[in-house]
OpenMM code with the backbone's topology and positions (N, CA, C; nanometers):
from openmm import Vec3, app, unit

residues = "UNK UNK UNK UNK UNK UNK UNK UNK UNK UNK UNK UNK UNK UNK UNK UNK UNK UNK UNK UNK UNK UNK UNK UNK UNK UNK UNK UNK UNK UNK UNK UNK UNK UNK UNK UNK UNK UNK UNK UNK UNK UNK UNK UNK UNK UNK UNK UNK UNK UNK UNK UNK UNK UNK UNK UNK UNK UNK UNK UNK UNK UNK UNK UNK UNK UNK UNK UNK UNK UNK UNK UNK UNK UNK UNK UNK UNK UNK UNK UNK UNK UNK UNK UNK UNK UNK UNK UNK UNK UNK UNK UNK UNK UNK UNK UNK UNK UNK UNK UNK UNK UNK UNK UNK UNK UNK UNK UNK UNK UNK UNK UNK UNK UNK UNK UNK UNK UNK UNK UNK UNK UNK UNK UNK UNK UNK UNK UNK UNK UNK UNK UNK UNK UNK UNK UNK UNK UNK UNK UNK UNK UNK UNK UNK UNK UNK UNK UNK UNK UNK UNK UNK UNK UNK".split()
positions = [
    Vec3(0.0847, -0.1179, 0.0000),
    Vec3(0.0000, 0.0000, 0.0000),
    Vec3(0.0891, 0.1240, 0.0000),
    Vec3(0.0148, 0.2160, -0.0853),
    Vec3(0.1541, 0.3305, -0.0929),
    Vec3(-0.0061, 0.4995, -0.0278),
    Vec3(0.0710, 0.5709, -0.0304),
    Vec3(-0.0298, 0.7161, 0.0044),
    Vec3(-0.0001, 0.7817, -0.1310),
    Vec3(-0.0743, 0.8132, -0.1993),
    Vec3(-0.1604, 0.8979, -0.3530),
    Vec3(-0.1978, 1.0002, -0.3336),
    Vec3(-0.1506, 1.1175, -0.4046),
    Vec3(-0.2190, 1.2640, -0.3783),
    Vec3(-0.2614, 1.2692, -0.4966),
    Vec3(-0.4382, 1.2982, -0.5672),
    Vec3(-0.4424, 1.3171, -0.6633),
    Vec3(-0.5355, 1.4015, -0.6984),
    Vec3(-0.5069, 1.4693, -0.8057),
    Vec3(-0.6248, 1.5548, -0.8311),
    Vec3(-0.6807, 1.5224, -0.9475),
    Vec3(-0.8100, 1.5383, -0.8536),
    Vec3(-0.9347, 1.5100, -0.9348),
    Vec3(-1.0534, 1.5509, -0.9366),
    Vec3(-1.0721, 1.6515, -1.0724),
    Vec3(-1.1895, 1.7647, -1.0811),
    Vec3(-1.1287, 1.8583, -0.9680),
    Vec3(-1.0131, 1.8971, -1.0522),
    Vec3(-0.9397, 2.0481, -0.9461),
    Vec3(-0.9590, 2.0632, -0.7891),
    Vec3(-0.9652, 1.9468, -0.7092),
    Vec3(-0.9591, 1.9281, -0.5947),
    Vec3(-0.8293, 1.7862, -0.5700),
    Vec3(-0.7864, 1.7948, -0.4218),
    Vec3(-0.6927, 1.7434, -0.4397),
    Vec3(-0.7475, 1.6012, -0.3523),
    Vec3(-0.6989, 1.4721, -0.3384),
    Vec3(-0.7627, 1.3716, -0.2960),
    Vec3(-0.6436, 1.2880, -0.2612),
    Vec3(-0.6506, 1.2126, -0.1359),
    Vec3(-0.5436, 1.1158, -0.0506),
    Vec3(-0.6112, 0.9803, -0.0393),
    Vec3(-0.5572, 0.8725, -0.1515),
    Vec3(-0.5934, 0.7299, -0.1802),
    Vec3(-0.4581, 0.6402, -0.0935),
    Vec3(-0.4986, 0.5819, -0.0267),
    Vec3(-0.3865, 0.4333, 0.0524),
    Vec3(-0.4262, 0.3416, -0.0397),
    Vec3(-0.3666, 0.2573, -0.1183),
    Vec3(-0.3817, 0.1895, -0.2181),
    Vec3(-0.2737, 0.1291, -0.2692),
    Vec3(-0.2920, -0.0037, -0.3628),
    Vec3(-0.1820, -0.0469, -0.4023),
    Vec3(-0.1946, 0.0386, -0.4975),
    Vec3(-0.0395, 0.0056, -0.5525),
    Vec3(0.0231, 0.0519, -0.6916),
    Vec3(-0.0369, 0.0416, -0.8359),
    Vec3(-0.0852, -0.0618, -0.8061),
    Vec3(-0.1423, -0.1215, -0.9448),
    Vec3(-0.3100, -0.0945, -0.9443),
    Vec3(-0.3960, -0.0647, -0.8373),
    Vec3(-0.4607, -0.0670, -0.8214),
    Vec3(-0.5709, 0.0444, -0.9391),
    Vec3(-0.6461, -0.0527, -1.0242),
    Vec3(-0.7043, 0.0469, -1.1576),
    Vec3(-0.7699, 0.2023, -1.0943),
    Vec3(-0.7601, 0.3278, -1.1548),
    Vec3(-0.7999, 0.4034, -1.1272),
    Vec3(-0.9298, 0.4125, -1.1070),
    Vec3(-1.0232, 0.3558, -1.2063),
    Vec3(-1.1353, 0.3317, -1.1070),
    Vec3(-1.2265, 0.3129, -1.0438),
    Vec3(-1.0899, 0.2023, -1.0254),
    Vec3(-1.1804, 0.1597, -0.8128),
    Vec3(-1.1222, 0.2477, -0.7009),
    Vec3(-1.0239, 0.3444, -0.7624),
    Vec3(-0.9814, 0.4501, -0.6545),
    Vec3(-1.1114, 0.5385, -0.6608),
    Vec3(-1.1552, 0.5536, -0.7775),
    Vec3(-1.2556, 0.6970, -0.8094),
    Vec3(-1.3685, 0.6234, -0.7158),
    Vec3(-1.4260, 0.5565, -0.7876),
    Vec3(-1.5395, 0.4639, -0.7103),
    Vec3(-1.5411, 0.4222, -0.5923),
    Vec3(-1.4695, 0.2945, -0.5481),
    Vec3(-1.4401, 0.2512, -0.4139),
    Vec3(-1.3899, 0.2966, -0.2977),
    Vec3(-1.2852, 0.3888, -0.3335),
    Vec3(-1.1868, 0.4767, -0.2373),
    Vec3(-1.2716, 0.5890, -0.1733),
    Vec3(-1.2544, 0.6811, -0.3278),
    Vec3(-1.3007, 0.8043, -0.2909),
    Vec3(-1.4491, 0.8409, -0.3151),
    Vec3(-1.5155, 0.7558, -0.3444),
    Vec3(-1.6955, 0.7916, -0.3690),
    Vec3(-1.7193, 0.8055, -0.5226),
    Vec3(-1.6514, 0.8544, -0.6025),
    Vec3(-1.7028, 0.9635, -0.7306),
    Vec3(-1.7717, 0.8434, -0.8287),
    Vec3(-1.8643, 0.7923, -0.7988),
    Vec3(-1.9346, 0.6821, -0.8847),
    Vec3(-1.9794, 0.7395, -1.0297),
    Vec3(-1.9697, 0.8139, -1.0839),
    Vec3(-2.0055, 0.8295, -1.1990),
    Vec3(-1.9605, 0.7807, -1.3146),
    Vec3(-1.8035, 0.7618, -1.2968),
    Vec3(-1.7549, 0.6741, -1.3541),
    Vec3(-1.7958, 0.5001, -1.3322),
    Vec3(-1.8213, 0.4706, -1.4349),
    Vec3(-1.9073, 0.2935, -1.5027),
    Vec3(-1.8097, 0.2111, -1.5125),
    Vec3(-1.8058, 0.0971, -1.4681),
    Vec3(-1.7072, 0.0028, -1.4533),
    Vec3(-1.7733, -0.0540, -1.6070),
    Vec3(-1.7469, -0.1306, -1.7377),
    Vec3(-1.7858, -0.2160, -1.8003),
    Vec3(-1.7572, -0.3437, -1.8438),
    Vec3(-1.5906, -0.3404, -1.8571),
    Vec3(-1.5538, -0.4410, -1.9381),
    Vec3(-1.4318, -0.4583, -1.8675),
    Vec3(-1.3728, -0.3937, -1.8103),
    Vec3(-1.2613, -0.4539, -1.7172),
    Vec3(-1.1097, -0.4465, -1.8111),
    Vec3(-1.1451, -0.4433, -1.9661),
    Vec3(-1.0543, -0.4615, -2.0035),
    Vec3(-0.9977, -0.3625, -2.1467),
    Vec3(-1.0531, -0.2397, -2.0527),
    Vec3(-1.0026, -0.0743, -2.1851),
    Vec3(-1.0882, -0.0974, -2.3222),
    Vec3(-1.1891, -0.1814, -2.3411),
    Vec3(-1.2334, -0.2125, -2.4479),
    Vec3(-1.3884, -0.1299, -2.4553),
    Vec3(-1.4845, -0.0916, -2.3985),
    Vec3(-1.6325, -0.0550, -2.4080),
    Vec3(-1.6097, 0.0979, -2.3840),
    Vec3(-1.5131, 0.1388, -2.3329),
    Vec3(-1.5487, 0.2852, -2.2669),
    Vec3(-1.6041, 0.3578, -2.1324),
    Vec3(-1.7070, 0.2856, -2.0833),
    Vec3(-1.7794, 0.3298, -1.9786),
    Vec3(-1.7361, 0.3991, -1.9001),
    Vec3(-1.5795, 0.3391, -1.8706),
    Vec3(-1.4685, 0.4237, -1.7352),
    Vec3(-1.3824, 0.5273, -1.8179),
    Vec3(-1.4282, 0.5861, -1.9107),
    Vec3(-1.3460, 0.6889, -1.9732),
    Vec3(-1.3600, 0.8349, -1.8672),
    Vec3(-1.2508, 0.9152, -1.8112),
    Vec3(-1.2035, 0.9983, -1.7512),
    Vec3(-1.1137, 1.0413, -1.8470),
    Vec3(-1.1088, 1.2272, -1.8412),
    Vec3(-0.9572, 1.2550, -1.8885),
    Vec3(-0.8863, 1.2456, -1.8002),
    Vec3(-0.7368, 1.2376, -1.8357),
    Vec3(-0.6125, 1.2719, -1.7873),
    Vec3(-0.5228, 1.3352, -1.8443),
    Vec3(-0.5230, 1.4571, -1.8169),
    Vec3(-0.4807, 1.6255, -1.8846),
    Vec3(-0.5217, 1.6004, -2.0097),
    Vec3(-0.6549, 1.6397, -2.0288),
    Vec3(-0.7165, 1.6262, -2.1080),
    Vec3(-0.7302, 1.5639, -2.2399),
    Vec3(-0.6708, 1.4243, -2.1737),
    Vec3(-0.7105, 1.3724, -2.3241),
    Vec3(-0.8030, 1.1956, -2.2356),
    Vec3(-0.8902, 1.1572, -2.3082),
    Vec3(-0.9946, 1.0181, -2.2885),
    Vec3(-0.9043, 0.9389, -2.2555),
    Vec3(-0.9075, 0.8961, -2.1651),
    Vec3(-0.8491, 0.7226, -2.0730),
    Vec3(-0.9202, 0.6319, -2.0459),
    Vec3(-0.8985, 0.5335, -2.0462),
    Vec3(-0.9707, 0.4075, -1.9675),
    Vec3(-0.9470, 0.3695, -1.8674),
    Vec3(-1.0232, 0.4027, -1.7414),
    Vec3(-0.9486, 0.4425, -1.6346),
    Vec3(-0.9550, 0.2669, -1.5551),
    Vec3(-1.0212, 0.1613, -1.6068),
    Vec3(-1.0297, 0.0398, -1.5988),
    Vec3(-0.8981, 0.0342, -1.5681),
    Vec3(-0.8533, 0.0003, -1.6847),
    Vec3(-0.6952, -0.0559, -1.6630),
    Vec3(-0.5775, 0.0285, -1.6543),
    Vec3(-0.6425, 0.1962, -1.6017),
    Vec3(-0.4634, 0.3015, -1.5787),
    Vec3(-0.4581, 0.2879, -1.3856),
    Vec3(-0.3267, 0.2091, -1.4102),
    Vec3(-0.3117, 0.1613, -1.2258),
    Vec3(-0.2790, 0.3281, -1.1613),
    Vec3(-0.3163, 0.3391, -1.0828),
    Vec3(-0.3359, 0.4632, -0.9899),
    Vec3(-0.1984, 0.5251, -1.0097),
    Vec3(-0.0985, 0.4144, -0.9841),
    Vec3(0.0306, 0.4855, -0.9583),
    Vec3(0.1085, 0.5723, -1.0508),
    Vec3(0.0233, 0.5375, -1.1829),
    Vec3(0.0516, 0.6082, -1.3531),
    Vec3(-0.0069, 0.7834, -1.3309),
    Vec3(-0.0965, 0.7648, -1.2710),
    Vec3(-0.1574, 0.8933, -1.2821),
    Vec3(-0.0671, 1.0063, -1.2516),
    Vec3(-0.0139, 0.9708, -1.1208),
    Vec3(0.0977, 1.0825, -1.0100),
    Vec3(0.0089, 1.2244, -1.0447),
    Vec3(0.0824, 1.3427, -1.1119),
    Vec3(0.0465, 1.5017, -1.0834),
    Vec3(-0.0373, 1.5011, -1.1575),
    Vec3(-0.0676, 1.4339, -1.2610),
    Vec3(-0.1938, 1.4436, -1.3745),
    Vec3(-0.3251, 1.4634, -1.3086),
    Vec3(-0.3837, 1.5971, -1.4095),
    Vec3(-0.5167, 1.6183, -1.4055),
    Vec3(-0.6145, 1.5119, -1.4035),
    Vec3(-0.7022, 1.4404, -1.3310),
    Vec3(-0.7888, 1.3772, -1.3511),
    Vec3(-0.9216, 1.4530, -1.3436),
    Vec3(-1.0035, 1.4480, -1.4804),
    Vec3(-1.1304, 1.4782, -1.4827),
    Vec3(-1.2157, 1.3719, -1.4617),
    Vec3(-1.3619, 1.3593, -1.3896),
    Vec3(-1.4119, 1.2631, -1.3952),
    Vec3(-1.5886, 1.3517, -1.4550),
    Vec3(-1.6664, 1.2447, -1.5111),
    Vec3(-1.7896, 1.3039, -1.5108),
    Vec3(-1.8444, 1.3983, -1.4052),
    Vec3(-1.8438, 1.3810, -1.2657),
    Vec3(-1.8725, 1.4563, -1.1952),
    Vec3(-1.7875, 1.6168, -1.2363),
    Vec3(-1.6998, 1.6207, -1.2639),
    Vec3(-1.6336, 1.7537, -1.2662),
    Vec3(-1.6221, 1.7934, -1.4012),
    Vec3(-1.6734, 1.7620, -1.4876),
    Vec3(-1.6567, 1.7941, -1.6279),
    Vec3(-1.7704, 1.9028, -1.6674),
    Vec3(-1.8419, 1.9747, -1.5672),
    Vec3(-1.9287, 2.1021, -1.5538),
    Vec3(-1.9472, 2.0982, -1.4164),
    Vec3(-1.9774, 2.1698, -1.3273),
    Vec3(-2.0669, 2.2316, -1.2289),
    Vec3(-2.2338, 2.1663, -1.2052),
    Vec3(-2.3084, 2.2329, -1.3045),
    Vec3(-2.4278, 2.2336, -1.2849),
    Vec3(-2.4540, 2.1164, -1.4297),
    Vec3(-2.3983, 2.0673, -1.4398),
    Vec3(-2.4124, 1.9281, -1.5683),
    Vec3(-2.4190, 2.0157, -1.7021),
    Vec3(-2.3898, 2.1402, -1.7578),
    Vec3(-2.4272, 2.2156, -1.8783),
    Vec3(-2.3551, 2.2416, -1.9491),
    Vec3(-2.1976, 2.1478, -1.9120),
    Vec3(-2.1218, 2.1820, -2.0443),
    Vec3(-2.1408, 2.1345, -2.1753),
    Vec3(-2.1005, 2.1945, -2.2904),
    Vec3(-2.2038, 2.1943, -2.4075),
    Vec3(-2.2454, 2.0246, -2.4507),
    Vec3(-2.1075, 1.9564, -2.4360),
    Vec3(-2.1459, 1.7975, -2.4700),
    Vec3(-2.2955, 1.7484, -2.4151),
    Vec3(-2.2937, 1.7468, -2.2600),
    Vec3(-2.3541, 1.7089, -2.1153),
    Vec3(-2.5148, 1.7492, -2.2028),
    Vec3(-2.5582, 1.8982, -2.2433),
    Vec3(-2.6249, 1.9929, -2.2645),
    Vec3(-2.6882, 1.8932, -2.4098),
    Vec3(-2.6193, 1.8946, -2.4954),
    Vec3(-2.6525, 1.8123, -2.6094),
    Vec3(-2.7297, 1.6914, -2.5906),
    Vec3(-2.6376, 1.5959, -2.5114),
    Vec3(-2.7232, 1.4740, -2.4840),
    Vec3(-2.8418, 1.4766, -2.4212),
    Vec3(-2.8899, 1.6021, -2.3861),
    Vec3(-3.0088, 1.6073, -2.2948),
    Vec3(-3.0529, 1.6694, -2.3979),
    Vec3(-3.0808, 1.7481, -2.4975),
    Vec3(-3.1565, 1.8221, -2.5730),
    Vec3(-3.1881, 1.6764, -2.6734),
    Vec3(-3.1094, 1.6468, -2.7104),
    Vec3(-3.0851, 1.5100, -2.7961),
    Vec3(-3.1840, 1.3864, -2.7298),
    Vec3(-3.1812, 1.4040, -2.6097),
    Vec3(-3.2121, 1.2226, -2.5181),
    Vec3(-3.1569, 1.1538, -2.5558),
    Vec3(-3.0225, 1.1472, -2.5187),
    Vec3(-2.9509, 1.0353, -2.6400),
    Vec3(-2.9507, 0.8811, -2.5560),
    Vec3(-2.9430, 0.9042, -2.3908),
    Vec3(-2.9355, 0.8012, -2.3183),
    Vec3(-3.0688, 0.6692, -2.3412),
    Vec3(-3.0603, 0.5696, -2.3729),
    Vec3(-3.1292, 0.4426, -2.3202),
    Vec3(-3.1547, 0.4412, -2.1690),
    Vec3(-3.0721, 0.3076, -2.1450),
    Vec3(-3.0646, 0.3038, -2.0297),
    Vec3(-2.9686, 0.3820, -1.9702),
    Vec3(-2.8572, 0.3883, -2.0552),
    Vec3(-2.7710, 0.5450, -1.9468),
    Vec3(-2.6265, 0.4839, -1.9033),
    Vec3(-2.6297, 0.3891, -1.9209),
    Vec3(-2.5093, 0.3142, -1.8174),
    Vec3(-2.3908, 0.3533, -1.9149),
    Vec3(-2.3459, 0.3436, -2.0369),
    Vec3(-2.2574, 0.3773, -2.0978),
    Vec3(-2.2595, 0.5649, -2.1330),
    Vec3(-2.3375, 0.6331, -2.0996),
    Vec3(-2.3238, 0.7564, -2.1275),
    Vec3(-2.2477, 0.8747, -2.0705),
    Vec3(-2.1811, 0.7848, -1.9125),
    Vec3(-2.0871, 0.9140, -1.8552),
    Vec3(-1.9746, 0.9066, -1.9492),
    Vec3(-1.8765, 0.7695, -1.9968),
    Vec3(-1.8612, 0.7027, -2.0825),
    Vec3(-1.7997, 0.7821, -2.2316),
    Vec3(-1.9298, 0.8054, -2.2722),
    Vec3(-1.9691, 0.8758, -2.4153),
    Vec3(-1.9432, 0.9877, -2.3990),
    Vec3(-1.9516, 1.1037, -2.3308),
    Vec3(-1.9604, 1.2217, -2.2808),
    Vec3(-1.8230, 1.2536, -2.2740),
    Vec3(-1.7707, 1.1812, -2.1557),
    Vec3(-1.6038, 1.1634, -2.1550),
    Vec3(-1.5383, 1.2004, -2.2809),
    Vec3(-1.5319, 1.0989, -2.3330),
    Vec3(-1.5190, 1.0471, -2.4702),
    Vec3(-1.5244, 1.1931, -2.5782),
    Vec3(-1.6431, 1.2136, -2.5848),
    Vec3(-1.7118, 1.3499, -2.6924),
    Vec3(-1.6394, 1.4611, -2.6002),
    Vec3(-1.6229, 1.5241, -2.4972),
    Vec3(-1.5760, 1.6330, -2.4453),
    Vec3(-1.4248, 1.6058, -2.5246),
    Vec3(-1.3528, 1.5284, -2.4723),
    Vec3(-1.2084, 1.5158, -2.4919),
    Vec3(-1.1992, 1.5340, -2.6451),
    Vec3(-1.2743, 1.4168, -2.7244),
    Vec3(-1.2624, 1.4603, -2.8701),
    Vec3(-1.2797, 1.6230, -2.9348),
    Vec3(-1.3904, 1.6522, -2.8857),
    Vec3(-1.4307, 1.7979, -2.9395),
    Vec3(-1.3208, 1.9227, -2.8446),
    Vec3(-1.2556, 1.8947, -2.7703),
    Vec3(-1.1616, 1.9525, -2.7369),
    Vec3(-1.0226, 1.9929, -2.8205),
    Vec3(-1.0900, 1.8555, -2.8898),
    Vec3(-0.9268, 1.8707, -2.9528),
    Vec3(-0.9740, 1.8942, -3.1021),
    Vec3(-1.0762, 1.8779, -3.1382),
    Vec3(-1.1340, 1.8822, -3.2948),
    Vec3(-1.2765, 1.9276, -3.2408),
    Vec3(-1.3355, 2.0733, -3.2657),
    Vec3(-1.4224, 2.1295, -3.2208),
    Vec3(-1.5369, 2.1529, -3.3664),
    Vec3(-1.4566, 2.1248, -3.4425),
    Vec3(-1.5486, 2.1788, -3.6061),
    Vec3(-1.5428, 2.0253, -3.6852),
    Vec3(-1.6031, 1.8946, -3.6160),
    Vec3(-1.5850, 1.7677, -3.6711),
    Vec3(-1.6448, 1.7187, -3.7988),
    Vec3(-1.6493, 1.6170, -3.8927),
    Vec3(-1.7286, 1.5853, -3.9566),
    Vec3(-1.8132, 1.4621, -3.9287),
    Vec3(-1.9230, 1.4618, -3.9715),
    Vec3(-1.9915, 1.3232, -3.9298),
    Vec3(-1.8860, 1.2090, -3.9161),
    Vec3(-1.8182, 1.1952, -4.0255),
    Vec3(-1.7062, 1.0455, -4.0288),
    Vec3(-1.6213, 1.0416, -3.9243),
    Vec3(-1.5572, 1.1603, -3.8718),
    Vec3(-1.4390, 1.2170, -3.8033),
    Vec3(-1.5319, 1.1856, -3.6279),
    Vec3(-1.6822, 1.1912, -3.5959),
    Vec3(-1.7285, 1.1373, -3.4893),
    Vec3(-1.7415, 1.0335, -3.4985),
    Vec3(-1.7965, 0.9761, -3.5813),
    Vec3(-1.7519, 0.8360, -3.5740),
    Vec3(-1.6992, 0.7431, -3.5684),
    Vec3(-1.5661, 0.8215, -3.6290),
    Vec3(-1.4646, 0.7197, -3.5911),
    Vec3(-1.3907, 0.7669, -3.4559),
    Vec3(-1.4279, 0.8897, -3.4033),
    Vec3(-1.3660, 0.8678, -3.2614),
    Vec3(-1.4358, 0.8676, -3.1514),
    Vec3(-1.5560, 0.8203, -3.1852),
    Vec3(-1.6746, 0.7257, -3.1084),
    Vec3(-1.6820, 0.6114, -3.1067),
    Vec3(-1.6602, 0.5299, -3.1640),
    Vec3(-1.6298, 0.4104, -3.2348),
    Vec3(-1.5970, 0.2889, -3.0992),
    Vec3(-1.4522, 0.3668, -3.0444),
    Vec3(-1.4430, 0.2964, -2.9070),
    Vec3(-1.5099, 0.2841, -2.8007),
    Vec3(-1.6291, 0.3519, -2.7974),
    Vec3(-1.7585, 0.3687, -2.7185),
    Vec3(-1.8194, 0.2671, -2.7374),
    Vec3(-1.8890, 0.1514, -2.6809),
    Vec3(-1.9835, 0.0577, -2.6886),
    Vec3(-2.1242, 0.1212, -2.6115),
    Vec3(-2.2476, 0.1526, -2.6659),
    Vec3(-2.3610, 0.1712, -2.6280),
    Vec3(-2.4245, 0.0599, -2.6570),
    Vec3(-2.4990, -0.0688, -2.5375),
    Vec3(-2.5152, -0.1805, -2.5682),
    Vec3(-2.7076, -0.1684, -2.6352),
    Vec3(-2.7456, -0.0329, -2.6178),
    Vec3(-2.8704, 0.0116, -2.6187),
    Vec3(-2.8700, 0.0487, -2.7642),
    Vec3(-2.7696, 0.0919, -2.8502),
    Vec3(-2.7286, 0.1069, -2.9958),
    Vec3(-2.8014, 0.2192, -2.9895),
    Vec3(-2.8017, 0.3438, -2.9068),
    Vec3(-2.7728, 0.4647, -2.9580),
    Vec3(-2.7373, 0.5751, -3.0337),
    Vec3(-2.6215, 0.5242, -3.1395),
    Vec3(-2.4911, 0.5798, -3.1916),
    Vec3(-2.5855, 0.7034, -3.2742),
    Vec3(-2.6639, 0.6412, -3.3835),
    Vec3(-2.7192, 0.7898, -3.4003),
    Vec3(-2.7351, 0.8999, -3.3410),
    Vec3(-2.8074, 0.8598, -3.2205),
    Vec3(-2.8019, 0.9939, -3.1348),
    Vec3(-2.6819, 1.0640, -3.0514),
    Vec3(-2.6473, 0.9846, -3.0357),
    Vec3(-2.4947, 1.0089, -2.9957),
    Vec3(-2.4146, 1.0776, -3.1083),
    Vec3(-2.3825, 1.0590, -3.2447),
    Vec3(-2.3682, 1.1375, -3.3442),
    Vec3(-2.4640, 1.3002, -3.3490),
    Vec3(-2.5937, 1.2535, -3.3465),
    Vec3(-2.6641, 1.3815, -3.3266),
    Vec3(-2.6079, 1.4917, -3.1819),
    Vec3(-2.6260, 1.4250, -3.0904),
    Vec3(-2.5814, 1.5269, -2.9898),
    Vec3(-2.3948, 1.5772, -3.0129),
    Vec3(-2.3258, 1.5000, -3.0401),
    Vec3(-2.1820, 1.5476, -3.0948),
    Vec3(-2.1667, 1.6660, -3.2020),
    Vec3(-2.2514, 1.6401, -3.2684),
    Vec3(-2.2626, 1.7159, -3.3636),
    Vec3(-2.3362, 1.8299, -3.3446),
    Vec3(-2.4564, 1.8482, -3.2574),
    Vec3(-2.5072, 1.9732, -3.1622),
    Vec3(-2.3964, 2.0291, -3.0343),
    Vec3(-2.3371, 1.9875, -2.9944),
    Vec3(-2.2398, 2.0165, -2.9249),
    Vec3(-2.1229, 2.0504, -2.9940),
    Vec3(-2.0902, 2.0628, -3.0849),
    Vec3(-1.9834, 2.1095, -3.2025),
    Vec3(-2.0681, 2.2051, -3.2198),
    Vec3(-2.1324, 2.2255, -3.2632),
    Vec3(-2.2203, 2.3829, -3.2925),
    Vec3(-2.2072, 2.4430, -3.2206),
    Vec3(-2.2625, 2.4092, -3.0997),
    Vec3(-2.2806, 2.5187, -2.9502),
    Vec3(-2.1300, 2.5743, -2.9456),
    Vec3(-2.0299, 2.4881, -2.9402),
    Vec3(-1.9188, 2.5217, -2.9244),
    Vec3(-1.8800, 2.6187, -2.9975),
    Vec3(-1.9024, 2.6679, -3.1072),
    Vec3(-1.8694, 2.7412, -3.2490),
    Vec3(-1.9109, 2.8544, -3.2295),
    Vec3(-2.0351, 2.8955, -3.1403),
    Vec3(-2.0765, 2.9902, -3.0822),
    Vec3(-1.9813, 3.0890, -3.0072),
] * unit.nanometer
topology = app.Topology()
chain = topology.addChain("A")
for resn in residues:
    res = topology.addResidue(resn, chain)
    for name in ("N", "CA", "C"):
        topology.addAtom(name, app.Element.getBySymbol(name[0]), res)
């Protein structure tokens, strides 16, 4: 067991934990922040996507001890009041089913449109792609990406 100072969603946080221990079950188990979705255990569906200095991770399989000074964003901190433009989209959109893969998706679409804010349909799709929505969403999920690229343009 080692002591972890980490920040996450611009607050700072003290995990006792092994080394290897996936990020998270630090987010989840340790420290509370359940928003992050456990799915597949194995970096493959998305669900546990968090940034880390801003770019999409799978926080499944990044062992705690990788993280060190890095920014960790989690759904909870990726707006305030839930209205950053992605967050905002999927709700104008309803893009959620059942919901379980959508903190996930969000993750995912913030980080992308961060870095490519003026996308093309193909260009979301293929960096959605690593997203599994088992509810087969993806249209709407395209739709709200693509309303959230607008807003942004604003």
């Amino acid at each position: 067991m080692a002591q972890y100072t980490l920040n996450i969603n611009g607050k700072s946080y003290q995990a006792d934990v092994d080394a290897d221990t996936p990020l998270l079950w630090v987010l989840r188990d340790t420290l509370g922040l359940v928003g992050t979705k456990y799915g597949c255990g194995i970096a493959q569906c998305g669900a546990c996507t968090v940034h880390l200095n801003g770019n999409a991770v799978r926080s499944c399989t990044l062992p705690v001890s990788a993280v060190r000074t890095s920014n960790v964003v989690t759904i909870e901190g990726l707006s305030e009041k839930g209205d950053h433009p992605v967050q905002a989209a999927w709700s104008e959109i309803d893009v959620a089913q059942c919901g379980y893969c959508q903190a996930g998706q969000i993750m995912s679409a913030a980080a992308f449109l961060g870095k490519n804010p003026r996308p093309t349909a193909e260009q979301i799709d293929t960096a959605m792609q690593g997203n599994i929505c088992r509810c087969g969403t993806y249209h709407r999920i395209r739709e709200a990406v693509t309303l959230a690229a607008s807003k942004l343009k604003s």
